[in-house]
C-alpha positions in Angstrom: -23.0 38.0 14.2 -21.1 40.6 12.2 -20.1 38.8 9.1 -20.3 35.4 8.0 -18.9 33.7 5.0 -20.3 34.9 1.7 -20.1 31.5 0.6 -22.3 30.2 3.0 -25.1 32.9 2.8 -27.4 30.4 0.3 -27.8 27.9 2.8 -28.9 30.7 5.6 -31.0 32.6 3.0 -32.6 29.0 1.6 -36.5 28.7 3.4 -36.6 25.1 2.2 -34.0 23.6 4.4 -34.3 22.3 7.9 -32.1 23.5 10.5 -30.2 20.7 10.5 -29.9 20.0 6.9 -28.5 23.9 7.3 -26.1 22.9 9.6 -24.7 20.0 8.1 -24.2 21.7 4.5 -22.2 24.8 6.4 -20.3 22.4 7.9 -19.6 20.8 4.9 -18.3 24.1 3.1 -14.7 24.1 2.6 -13.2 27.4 4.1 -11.0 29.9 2.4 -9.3 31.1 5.5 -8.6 29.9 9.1 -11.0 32.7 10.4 -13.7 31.3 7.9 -13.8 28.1 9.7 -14.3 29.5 13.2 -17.2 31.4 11.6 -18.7 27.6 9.5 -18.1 26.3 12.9 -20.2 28.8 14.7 -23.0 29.7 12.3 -23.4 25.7 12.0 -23.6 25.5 15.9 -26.2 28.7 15.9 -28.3 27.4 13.1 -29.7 24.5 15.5 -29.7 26.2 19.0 -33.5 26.4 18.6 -34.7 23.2 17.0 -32.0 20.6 18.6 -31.9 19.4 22.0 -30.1 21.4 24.7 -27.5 18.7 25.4 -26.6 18.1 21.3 -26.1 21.9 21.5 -23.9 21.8 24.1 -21.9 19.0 22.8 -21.1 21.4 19.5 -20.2 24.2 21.6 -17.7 22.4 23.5 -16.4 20.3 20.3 -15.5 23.6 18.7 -15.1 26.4 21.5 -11.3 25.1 22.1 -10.6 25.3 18.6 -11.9 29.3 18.1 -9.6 32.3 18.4 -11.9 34.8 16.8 -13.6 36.7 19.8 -17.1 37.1 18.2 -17.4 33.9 17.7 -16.7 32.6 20.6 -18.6 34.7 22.7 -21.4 33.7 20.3 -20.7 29.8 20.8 -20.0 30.7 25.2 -23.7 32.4 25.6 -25.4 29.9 23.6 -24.1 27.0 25.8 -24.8 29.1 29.0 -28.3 29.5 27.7 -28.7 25.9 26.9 -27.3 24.7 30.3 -30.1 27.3 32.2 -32.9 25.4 30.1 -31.6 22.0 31.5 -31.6 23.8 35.0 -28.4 22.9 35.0 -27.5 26.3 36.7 -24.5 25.3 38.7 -22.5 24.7 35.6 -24.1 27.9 33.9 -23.0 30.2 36.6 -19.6 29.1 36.7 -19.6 29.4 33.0 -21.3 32.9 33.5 -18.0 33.9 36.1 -15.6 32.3 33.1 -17.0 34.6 31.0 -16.4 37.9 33.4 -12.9 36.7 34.0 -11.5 36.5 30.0 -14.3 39.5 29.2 -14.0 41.7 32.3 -15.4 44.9 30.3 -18.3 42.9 28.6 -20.6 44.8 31.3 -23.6 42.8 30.1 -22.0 39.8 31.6 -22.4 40.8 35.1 -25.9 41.7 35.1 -26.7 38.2 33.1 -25.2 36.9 35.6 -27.1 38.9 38.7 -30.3 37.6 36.6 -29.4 33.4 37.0 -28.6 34.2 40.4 -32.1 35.5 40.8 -33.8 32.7 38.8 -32.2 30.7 41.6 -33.4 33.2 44.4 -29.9 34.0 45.2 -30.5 37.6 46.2 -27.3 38.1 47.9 -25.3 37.3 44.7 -27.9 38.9 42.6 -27.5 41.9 44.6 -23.2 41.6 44.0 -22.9 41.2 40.2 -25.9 43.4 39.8 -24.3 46.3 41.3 -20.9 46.2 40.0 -23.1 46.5 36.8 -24.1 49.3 37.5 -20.9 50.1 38.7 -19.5 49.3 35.4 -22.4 51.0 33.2 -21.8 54.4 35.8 -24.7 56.9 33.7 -25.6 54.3 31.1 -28.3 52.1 33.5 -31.9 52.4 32.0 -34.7 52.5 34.6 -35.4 48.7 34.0 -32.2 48.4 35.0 -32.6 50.5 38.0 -36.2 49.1 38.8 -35.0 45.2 38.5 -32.0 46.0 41.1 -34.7 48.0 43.2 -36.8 44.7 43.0 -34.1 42.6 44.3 -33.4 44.2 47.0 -37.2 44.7 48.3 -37.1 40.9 48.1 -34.7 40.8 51.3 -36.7 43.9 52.8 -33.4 46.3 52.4 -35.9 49.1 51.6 -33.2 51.9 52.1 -31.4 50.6 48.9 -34.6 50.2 47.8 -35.7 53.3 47.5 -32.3 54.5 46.6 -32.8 52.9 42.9 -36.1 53.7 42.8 -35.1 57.2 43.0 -32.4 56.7 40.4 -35.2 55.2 38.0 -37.5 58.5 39.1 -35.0 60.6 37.2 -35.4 59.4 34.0 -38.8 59.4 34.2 -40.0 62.4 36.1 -40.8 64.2 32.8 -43.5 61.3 31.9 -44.7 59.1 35.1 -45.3 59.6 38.8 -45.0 55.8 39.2 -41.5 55.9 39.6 -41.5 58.6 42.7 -44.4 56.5 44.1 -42.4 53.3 44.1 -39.4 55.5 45.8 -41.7 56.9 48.5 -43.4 53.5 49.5 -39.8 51.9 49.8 -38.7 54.6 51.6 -42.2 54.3 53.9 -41.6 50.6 54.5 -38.0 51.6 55.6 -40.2 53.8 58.2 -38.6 57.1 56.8 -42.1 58.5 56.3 -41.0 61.9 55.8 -38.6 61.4 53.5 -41.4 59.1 51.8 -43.6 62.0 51.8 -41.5 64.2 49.7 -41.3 61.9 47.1 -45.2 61.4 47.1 -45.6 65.1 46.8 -43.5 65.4 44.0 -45.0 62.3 42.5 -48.6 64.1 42.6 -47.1 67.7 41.3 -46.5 65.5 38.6 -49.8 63.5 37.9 -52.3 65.1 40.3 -55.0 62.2 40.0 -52.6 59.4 40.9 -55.1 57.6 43.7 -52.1 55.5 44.4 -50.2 58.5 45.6 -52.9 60.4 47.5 -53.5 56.8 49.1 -49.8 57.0 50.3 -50.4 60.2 51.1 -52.7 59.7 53.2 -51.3 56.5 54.7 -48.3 59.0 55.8 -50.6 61.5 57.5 -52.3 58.9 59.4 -48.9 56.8 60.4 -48.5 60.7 61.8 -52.0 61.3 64.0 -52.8 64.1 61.4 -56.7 62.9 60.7 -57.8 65.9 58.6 -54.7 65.5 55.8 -55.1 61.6 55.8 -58.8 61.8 55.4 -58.4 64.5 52.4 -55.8 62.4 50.3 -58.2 59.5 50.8 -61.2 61.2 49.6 -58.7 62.7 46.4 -57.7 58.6 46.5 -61.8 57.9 45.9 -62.1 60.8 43.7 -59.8 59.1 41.1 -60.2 55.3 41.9 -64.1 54.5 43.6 -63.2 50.5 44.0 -60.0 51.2 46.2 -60.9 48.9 49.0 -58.1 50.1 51.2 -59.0 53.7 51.1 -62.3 52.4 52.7 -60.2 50.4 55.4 -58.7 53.2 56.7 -61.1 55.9 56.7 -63.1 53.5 59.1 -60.2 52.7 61.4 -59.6 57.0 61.7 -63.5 57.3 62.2 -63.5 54.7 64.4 -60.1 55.7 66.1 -60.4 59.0 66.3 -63.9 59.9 67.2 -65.7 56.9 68.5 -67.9 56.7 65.2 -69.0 53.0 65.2 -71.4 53.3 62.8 -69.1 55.3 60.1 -66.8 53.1 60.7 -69.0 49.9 59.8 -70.0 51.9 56.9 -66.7 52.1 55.9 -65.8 48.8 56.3 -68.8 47.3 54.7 -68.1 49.6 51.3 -64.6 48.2 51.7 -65.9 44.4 51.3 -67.7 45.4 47.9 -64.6 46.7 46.6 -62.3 43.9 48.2 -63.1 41.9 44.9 -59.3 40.0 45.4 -60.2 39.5 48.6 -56.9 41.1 50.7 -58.7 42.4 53.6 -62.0 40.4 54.3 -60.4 38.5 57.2 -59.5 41.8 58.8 -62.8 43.2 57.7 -65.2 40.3 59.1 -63.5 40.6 62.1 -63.8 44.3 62.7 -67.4 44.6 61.7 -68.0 41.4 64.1 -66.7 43.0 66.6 -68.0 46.7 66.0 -71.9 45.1 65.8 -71.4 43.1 69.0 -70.0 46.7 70.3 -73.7 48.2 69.5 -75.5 44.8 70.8 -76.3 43.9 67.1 -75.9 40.2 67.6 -77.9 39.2 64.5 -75.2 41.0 62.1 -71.9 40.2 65.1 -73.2 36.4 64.4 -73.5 36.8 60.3 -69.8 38.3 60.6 -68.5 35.7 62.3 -70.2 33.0 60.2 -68.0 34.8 57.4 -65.0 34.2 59.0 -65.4 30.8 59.2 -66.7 30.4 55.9 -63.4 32.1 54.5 -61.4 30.1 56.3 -62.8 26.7 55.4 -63.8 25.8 58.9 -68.0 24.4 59.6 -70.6 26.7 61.0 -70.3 24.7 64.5 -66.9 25.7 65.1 -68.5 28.7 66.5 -67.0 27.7 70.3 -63.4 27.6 68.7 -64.0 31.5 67.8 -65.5 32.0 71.7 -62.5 31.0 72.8 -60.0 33.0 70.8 -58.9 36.5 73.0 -60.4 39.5 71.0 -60.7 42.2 73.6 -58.9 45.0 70.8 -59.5 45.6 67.5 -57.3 45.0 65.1 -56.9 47.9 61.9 -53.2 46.7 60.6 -52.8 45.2 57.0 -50.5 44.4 54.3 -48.1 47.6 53.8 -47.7 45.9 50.3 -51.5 45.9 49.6 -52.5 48.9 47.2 -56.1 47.2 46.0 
């Protein structure tokens, strides 16, 4: 708030006072104007927003919203009740509140994206996605790369990786100068959208500007293998290790290329072994107990084929004597794919 009554400034500035002891005295203060009493009404309303309950809140706000001309204040009095409904999870009533709001404040450009953020509490992409963009619309060169990154968010939660990417990039600009994380982010959408050379370039630029990013050599790398190119995979993963030991998924795929490409059983159980000491979340030890299961029975290592399938039962909560379930699943091929998401 801009101004409020001088008058009333003792009971705001005054420590000893509970909130509503401050609220009732303002509302007690006899105005000098008309504008004066929109402002007692508000900053009495304001004062318990914290420490009252949601609904008594609410009840102000619509005692004295009707009787309010003075635009700051009741924009004040409108948000606080919007906020009030969302902690009730009364969201229905909040939105259409929120779309009140846009209509007699079409400018307020704040409006929309508060809005685009309730429709995501409610996972309500597709609206998100609306009010989020005619922010952005609204804001034209003003959007910060939060801004950018949260619409980028949204819509990789309905896998629209083209638009994506697209805000990504937009959030790469502003910060080219200081972070490769933002041309990293624009690449991998652009990767999951299966536009892996246009991915590329972003990656590149990403590691011209921070040339021990592992994360970017990884996708690198992840590029070069998607395109049969063994030698430039296999160097971005070994820059990937250089940078970042513990990254499990660099392991992963050097042993599905060593395997895939020359035959290399052995590396590749190497590879896949180092990747279990370094899966500490556990993302790929499924994947990874299966593989090596079947690599050792491949070399007529039974012992170890056996221990690797006693690990996949163990992980997925099932006894050791469920070992005839297992016999009876088809596992002629191996099976190299994971998470596109996974960067651990």
């Amino acid at each position: 708030m801009h101004y409020a009554p001088p008058y009333i400034l003792k009971y705001l500035q005054d420590s000893s006072l509970s909130d509503m002891e401050r609220s009732q005295l303002i509302l007690e203060t006899e105005p000098e104007n008309e504008r004066d009493q929109e402002y007692i009404y508000t900053f009495s309303t304001t004062t318990i927003r914290t420490s009252a309950p949601p609904q008594e809140v609410i009840d102000r706000c619509d005692k004295y919203l009707p009787l309010i001309k003075t635009e700051e204040c009741r924009k004040f009095l409108q948000s606080i009740r919007i906020w009030k409904y969302e902690q009730l999870e009364q969201f229905d009533k909040s939105i259409a509140l929120r779309k009140a709001q846009i209509e007699e404040y079409p400018d307020e450009t704040d409006y929309y994206k508060e809005l685009a953020q309730t429709y995501r509490t409610i996972k309500d992409n597709e609206n998100a996605i609306k009010y989020y963009e005619q922010y952005v619309s609204l804001r034209n060169d003003s959007v910060d790369t939060d801004e950018y990154e949260e619409l980028a968010d949204i819509y990789e939660d309905v896998n629209d990786f083209k638009n994506s990417a697209k805000y990504h990039e937009k959030s790469a600009a502003w910060e080219a100068r200081f972070s490769a994380d933002y041309w990293q982010l624009t690449g991998r959408a652009l990767a999951l959208d299966g536009q892996i050379d246009e991915a590329m370039f972003y990656f590149k630029f990403a590691l011209k500007i921070d040339p021990k990013d592992a994360y970017s050599h990884y996708f690198m790398g992840r590029c070069y293998q998607d395109k049969k190119d063994k030698y430039r995979a296999l160097h971005h993963y070994t820059q990937a290790l250089k940078y970042k030991p513990d990254f499990a998924a660099v392991h992963l795929n050097i042993g599905a290329i060593e395997f895939n490409e020359e035959g290399d059983i052995k590396e590749a159980i190497k590879c896949f072994e180092t990747a279990i000491d370094k899966d500490t979340k556990g993302e790929f030890l499924l994947l990874l107990y299966r593989n090596l299961r079947m690599l050792y029975k491949e070399i007529l290592e039974y012992d170890k084929s056996e221990y690797y399938r006693g690990k996949i039962f163990e992980l997925a909560g099932f006894p050791a004597d469920m070992g005839q379930y297992l016999d009876e699943m088809d596992e002629d091929d191996l099976d190299f794919n994971f998470d596109d998401d996974s960067q651990d």
